[in-house]
N, C-alpha and C positions, 0 to 999 in steps of 0.2 A: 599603776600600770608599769610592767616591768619593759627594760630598754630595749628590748626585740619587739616588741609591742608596738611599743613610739615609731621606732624605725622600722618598722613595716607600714605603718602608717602613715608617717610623712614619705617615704617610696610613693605609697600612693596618691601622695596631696593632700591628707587629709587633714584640715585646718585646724578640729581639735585636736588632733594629735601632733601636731607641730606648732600648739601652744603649752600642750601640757611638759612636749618637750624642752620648751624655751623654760618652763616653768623650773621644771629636773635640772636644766644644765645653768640654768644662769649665774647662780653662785661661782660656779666654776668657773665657769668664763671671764668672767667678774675677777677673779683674784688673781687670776694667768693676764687679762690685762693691767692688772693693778704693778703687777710687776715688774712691765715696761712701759705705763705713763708714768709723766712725774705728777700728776694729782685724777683723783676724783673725777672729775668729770671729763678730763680727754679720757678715763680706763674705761669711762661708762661710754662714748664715743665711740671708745673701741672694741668693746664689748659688742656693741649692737652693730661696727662692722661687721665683728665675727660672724654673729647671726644671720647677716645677709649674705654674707658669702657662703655659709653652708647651706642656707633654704635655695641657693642656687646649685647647688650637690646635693642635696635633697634626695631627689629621684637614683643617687648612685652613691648613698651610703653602704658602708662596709657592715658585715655581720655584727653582731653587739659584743662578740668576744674581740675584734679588732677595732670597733669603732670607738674610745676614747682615745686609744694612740694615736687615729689618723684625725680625731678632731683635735686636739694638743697640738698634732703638727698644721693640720691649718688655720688654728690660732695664733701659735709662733711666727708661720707664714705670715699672716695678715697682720702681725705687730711689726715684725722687720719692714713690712712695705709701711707701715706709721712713721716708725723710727727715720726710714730714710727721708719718705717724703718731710716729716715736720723737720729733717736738719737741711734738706735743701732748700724752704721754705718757711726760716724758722716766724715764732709770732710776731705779733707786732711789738707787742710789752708783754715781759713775765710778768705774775704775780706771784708774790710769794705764798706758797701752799699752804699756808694758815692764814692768809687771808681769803683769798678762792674760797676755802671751806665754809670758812664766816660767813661769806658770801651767798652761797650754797645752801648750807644746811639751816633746819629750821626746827632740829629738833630737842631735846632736854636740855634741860642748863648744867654748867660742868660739875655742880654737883650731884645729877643724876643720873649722871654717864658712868658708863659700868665701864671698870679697870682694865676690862679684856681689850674695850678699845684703845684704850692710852697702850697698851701693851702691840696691839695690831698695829699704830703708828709706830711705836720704835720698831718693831719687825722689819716692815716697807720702806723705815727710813735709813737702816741699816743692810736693808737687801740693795736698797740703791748705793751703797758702797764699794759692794763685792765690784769683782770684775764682768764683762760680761759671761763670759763662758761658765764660772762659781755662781752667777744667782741663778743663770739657768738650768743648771743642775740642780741648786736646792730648791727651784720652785718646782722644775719637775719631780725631783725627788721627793720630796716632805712636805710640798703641797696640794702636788697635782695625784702625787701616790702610783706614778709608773716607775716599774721594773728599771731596774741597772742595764739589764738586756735591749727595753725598749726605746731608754735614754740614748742610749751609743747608737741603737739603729736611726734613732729622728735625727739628733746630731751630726748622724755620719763618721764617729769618734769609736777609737777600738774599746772595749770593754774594759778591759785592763786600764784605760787613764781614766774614764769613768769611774773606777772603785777607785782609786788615788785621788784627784779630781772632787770627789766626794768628800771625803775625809776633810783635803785639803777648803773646801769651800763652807762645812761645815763651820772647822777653826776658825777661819778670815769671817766670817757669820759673827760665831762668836765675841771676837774679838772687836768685832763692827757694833755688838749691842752693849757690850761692856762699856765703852770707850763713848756711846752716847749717852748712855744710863747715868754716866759720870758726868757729863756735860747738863745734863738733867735734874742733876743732885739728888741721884738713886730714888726715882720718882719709878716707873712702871717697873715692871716686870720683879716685882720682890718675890726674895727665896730663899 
C-alpha cells in the first residue's frame, strides 16, 4: 500500500491502516530514535512514544509529498522532550549498554551474528561522539535521506551552514569510527 493510501486511512481512523502504517514506518523511527537514546530499549521506548503522538495527529496528517519531513520533525520533537525530561530526571543506576543488551536480547550466538551488526554498533557508538548539531544532520542526512533544503527548514539553520555543517559532521563521523575501530583492534567495519 502506497503512503497516500495509509495516510488517508489513518485520516480516517482506520485501524488496519494505521497498523500497516506502523508496520511501513517503524524501522524509521526505530533508527531516528536510536540516535538519541543511549541503548535499545529506552530508542524502542521512544519509538513508540513517537507512535502515539502521531496517532494523536493522525486525523491531521500532511500530504505524502510533505509527510516524512513533518514526521522527522515530530520525532526530533518527541526525542528533545526525552532528552530533557531523562536529564532532569536522570535513572536511578546506569547500566552499561553491553550489558542491558545481554539483558535484553535473546537471540543468536556471537558467532551467528551477521557483521552488519557489529558494524551498526560502531555506527551508533560513534554517532554518539559527534556534537549534537553533527549527528543530527548525518542522521537526517544519510539516514533518514532528507533534503539539505528540508534539514535547514526542520532545524531552523540557513542552507549554506547545513552544506558545511555536512561535510564538517561527515569528517568528525569519520574520524569518530576510525578512532573506535582502533580501540576495537580493527574489528567491524573492514575495507
Amino acid at each position: 500500500m502506497d503512503l497516500e493510501a495509509l495516510l488517508e486511512g489513518c485520516r480516517r481512523g482506520d485501524e488496519l491502516a494505521w497498523e500497516a502504517f506502523v508496520r511501513q514506518l517503524q524501522g524509521r523511527v526505530y533508527a531516528l530514535a536510536l540516535s538519541y537514546a543511549p541503548n535499545r530499549e529506552e530508542a524502542r521506548d521512544l519509538a513508540q512514544e513517537v507512535f502515539v503522538r502521531l496517532y494523536a495527529k493522525s486525523r491531521r496528517f500532511p500530504e505524502a509529498g510533505r509527510f516524512l519531513p513533518w514526521m522527522i520533525c515530530t520525532a526530533r520533537n518527541v526525542a528533545i522532550d526525552y532528552l530533557r525530561r531523562r536529564k532532569a530526571r536522570p535513572p536511578l543506576e546506569d547500566i552499561p549498554a553491553e550489558e542491558a543488551r545481554a539483558l535484553v536480547e535473546s537471540g543468536p550466538d556471537p558467532e551467528q551474528a551477521c557483521c552488519g551488526e557489529a558494524d551498526r554498533r560502531l555506527l551508533y557508538r560513534a554517532l554518539q561522539k559527534l556534537s549534537a548539531l553533527n549527528r543530527e544532520i548525518v542522521v537526517l542526512r544519510e539516514i533518514q535521506g532528507l533534503r539539505l533544503e528540508e534539514i535547514a527548514s526542520l532545524l531552523r539553520v540557513p542552507i549554506g551552514t547545513i552544506k558545511s555543517r555536512t561535510f564538517r559532521a561527515r569528517a568528525e563521523l569519520a574520524e569518530a569510527v576510525l578512532a573506535l575501530r582502533g580501540a576495537w583492534g580493527k574489528g567491524p567495519l573492514r575495507g
